[in-house]
N, C-alpha and C positions, 0 to 999 in steps of 0.2 A: 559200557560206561563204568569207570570207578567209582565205587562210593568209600568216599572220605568220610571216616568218623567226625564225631563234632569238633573236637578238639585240635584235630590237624586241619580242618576247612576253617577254621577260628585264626588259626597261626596262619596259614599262606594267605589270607585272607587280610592280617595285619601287616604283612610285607609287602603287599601289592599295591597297600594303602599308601604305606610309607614310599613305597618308589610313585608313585604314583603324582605325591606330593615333589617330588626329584625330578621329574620327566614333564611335568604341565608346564608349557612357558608363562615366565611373570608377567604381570599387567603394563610394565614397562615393555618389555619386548614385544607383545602383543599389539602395543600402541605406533612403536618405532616400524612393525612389520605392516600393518594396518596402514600409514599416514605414507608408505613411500607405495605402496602398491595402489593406492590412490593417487596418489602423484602422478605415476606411470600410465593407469587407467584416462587420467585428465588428457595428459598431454598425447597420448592416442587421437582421443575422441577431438581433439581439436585440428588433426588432420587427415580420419579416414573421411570415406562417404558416410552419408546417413544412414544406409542400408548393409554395412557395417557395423557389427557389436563386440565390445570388448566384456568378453567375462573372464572370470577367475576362476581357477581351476585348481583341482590336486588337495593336497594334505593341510593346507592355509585355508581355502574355500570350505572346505570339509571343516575344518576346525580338529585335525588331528594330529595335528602335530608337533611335533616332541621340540622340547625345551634345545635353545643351539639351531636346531634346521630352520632355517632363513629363507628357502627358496620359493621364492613366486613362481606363481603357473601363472600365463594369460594369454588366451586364445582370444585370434581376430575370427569372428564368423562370419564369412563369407556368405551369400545365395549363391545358388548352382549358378546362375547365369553366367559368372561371371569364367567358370570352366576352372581344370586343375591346376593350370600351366599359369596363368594371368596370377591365379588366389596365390600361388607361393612368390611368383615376383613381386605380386605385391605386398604380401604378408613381412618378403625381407625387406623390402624399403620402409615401409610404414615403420619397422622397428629400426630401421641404423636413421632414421628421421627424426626421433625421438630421444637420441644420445646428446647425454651436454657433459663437453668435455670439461667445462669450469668445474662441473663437480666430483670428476675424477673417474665419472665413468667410461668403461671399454667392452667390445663384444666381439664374440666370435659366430660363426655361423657354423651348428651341427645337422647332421642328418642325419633323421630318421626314415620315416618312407617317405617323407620330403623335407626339404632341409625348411630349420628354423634360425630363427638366432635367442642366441645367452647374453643377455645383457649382464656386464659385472660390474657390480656396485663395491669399486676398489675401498672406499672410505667408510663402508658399515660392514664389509664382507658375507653381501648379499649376492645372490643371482636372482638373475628374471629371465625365464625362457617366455619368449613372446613367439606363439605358435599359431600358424592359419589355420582354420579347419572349415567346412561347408555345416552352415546352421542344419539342423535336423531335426525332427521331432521324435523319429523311429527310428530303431538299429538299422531298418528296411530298406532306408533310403540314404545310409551311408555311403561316401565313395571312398575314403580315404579312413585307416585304423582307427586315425585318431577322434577323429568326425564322434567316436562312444562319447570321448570324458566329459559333453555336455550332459546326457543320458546318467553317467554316473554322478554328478555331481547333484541333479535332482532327486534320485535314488537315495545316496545315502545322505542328503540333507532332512529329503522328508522322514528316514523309517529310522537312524542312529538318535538315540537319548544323549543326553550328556554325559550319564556314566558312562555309559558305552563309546563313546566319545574317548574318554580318558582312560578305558581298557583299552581300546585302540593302540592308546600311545605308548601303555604300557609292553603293550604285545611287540610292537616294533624296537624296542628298547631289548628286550628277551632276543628275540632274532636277531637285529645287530650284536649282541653282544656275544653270538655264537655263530658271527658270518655269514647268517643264513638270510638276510634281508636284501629286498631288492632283485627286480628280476631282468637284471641285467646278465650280459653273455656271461660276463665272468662270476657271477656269486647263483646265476638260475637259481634263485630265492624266491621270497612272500615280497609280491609288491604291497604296496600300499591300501594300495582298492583291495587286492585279497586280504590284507587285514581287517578293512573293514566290515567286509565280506562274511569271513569269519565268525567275527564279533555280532554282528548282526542276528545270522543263523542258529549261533550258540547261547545267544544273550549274554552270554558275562564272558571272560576271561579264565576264571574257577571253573565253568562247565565246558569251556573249549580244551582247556587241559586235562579235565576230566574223562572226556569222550576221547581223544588223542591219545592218553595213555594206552588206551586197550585197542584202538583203530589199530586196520590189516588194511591192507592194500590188498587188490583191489577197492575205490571206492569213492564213492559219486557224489556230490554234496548240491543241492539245488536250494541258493538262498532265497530266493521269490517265493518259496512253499514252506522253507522251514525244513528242508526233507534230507537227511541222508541215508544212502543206499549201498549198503557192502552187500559182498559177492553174487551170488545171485539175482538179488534186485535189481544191484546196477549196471550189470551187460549191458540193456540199451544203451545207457549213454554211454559205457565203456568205451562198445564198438562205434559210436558215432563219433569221438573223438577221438580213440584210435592213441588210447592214455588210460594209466590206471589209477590218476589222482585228477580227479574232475568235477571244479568247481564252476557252475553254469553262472554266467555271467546274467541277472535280473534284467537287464536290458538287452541283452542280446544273445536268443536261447539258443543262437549256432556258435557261439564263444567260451572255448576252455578258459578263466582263469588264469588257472593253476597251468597252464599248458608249457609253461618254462619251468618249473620246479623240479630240479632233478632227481633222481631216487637217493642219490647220496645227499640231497640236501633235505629231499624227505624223511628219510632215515636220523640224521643230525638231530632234526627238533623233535620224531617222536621220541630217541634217546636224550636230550634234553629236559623236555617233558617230566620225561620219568624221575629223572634221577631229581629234578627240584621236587615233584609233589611228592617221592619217596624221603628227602630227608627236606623241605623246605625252608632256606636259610637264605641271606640276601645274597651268601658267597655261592651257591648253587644257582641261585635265577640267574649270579652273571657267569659266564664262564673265566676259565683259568688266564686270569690275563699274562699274558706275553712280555717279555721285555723290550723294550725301544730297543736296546743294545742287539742290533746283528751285525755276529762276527763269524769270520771263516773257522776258527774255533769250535762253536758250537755246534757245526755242522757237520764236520770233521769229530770232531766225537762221538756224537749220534751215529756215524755210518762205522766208526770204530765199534762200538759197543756192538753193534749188531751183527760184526762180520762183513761191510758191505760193501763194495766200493761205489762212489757217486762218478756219474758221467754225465755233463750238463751241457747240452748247445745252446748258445747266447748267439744272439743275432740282433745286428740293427734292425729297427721296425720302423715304416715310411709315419707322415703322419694320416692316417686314415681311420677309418669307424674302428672305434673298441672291440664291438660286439663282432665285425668281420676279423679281426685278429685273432681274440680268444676263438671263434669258430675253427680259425685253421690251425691254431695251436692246438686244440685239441684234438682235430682230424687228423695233424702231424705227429702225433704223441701215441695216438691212438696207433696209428699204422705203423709205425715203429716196435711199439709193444708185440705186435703180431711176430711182425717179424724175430724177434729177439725170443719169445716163444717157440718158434718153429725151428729155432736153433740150439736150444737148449739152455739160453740165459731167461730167465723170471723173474723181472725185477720183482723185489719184495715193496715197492714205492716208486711210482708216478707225480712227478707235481708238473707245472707250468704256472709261468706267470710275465706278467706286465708292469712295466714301469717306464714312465719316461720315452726312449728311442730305445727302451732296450724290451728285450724278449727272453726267455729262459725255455730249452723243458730239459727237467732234469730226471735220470734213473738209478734209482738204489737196486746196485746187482751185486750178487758172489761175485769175488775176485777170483773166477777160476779159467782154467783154461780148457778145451774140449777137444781131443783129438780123435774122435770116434762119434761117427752119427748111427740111428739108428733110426731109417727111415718105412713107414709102415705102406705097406703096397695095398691090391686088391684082395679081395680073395679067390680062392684056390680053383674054386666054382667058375668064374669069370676068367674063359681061358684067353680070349685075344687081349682083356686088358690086362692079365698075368705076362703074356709074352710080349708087351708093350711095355712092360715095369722092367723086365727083364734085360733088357734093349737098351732100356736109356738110362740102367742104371750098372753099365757093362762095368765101371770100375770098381763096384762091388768085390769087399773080401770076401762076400760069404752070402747064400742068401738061408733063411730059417723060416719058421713058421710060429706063427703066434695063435692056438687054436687054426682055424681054415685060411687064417691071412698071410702072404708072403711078407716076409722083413728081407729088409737089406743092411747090412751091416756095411758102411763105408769108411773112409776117410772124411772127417767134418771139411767141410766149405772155410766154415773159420774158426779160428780157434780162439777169443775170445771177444768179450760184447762188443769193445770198439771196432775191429774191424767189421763186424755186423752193421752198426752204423755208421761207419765211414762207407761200405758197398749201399748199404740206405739209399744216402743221400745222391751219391752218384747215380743210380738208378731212376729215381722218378723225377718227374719234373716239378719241378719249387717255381714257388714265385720269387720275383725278382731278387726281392729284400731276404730269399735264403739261400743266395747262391753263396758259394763259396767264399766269395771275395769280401763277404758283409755275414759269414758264418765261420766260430771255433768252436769246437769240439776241446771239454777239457774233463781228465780224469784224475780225480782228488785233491790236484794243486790249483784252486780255484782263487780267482782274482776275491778281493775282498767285497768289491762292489755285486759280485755274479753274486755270492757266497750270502745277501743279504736277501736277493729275490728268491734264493731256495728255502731260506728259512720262514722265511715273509709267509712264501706259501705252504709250508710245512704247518705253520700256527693257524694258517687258514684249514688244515684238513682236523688239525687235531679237536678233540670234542671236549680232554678234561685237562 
């Protein structure tokens, strides 16, 4: 842990105060979010069954939430009797039952590990996710993910202060504003309940930053005890979760947390962290804001400045789950990189992104061309896989030795990054929406529209 002199825990201390007063929603909003989620709650409860309960749930029920966020949680809780299959058809009727179109509301229906519906309140620019779950009183007897958020909503009603309450929102405020919030596919961020989580554990906001500044990964954090546990201590739970940032969820001691937080987004906040509590200003707790303005421009001079050229696939995307997208955008990105390694291009930059029907991944690489591979064999020692290297690599100019290992000096396969990724994509198989006919490939002359999702995502990776 960092110990802050008096006089810098004085000053971050007054900035937190100040945001703080910036991020609590006013008594109006609070009234306006209050009277419609009761609304919603009424008109429920006038046509489930008795045995039936609507609660409220998330960052509103909690009372953590930041000034702006509108959105209602409310889960219908189900008894087991009623089985998985019955609880979601009727979880979705109960909610499209409930819509009155006089007041301008519309919904959609998402899925999670079962589908819910989003109620949209077009005329206050509200949401209400109205979600089924099986009542429960123990993790134990959960069957369904979601079946925790009653569990967490007693949790942190009974153990969060009011400060702590309003460090919460603070803390969420900090991670939005350096991307890292939210533990959705595409940001594998601090959900909400980890923020509370957090704040809980650490008691203040000041001591979570303070402990964070000097945390190392590996490392275990168990809020039910108060306990955290680097390297050594926290192998067990390392290996039980099979993760090296692990926050044990107080209701349910077989639940990582943290289990979506990726190292690059872990990494993000401890460097965040530091740099606010090392020079603490209100411009350092927020990060480097961005310009609305994305132009092909901008992007195009960046990869000028650096030597590089950009090569970006754009692809229609159907309309289906976010989080199964960004999965295979990055599965797709990922596998690609491999390849383009094995060949001797290394992009200096990686992004992907989503918008809309549209999809991006883009790579910043030398504009060079390669007409010679240099491919590494067995070694010398290993005589039938030596003479199996030898064999299949008959159009070899030359072969040499690297210490005991055979090289093969060739003719490169391709000579530069595009056609690496144009042989890519014809090799493996894609889903539908990245077949050819619904995928371009473009290199530096980028449409203006592609040219704003690369930059989009470029502000998402940068930290200052």
């Amino acid at each position: 842990m960092l110990e802050i002199t008096k006089s810098k825990y004085n000053k971050i201390e007054n900035i937190i105060n100040e945001i703080k007063k910036e991020v609590k929603p006013t008594p109006d909003e609070l009234k306006v979010i209050a009277e419609y989620s009761n609304e919603l709650v009424l008109r429920l409860r006038k046509i489930i069954p008795k045995d039936v309960e609507v609660l409220a749930v998330g960052s509103i029920a909690h009372n953590t939430q930041v000034r702006g966020s509108h959105d209602i949680d409310l889960f219908l809780l189900f008894p087991k009797h009623y089985g998985e299959q019955q609880m979601e058809k009727l979880g979705l009727e109960y909610a499209r039952r409930i819509i009155k179109k006089n007041k301008n509301e519309t919904y959609i229906v998402k899925y999670a590990e079962h589908p819910y519906t989003k109620l949209i309140l077009n005329d206050l620019g509200m949401t209400a996710d109205i979600v089924p779950a099986f009542k429960i009183n123990d993790a134990l007897e959960r069957i369904t993910a979601v079946d925790r958020s009653q569990l967490h909503n007693k949790f942190i009603n009974n153990n969060l202060s009011e400060k702590q309450k309003d460090d919460v929102r603070v803390l969420k405020v900090f991670l939005k504003s350096h991307f890292i919030y939210g533990a959705d596919a595409k940001t594998m961020g601090f959900s909400g309940y980890l923020c509370e989580l957090l704040i809980y554990t650490y008691g203040s906001i000041i001591n979570l930053f303070s402990h964070f500044y000097t945390l190392k990964i590996p490392v275990a954090i168990d809020p039910m005890h108060k306990m955290v546990y680097e390297e050594e201590s926290a192998i067990k739970l390392l290996k039980k979760f099979n993760s090296e940032f692990v926050v044990v969820d107080p209701t349910d001691e077989n639940r990582n947390v943290a289990a979506v937080v990726s190292k690059e987004t872990f990494a993000k906040f401890i460097f965040s962290v530091r740099n606010f509590i090392d020079n603490p200003t209100a411009n350092t707790f927020y990060s480097k804001k961005f310009s609305d303005v994305y132009t092909k421009r901008k992007v195009l001079k960046f990869s000028k400045e650096l030597g590089l050229s950009i090569f970006v696939m754009h692809f229609e995307v159907p309309e289906i789950a976010d989080d199964i997208l960004w999965q295979q955008l990055r599965k797709l990105k990922e596998a690609i990189t491999i390849k383009l390694k094995n060949n001797g291009f290394n992009p200096a930059l990686t992004l992907e992104n989503l918008f809309g029907k549209s999809g991006i991944i883009a790579f910043f690489i030398n504009d060079i061309t390669i007409n010679h591979a240099i491919i590494e064999g067995p070694s010398i020692f290993m005589r039938s896989a030596v003479d199996s290297f030898i064999r299949s690599h008959n159009r070899s100019l030359g072969f040499i030795f690297n210490e005991e290992k055979i090289i093969s000096i060739e003719e490169s396969k391709y000579y530069n990054a595009k056609e690496v990724i144009d042989e890519f994509i014809k090799e493996i198989k894609l889903p539908s929406y990245l077949k050819h006919d619904k995928l371009n490939i473009y290199k530096d002359d980028i449409p203006e529209e592609i040219a704003k999702l690369v930059y989009s995502a470029f502000s998402l990776k940068t930290i200052l």
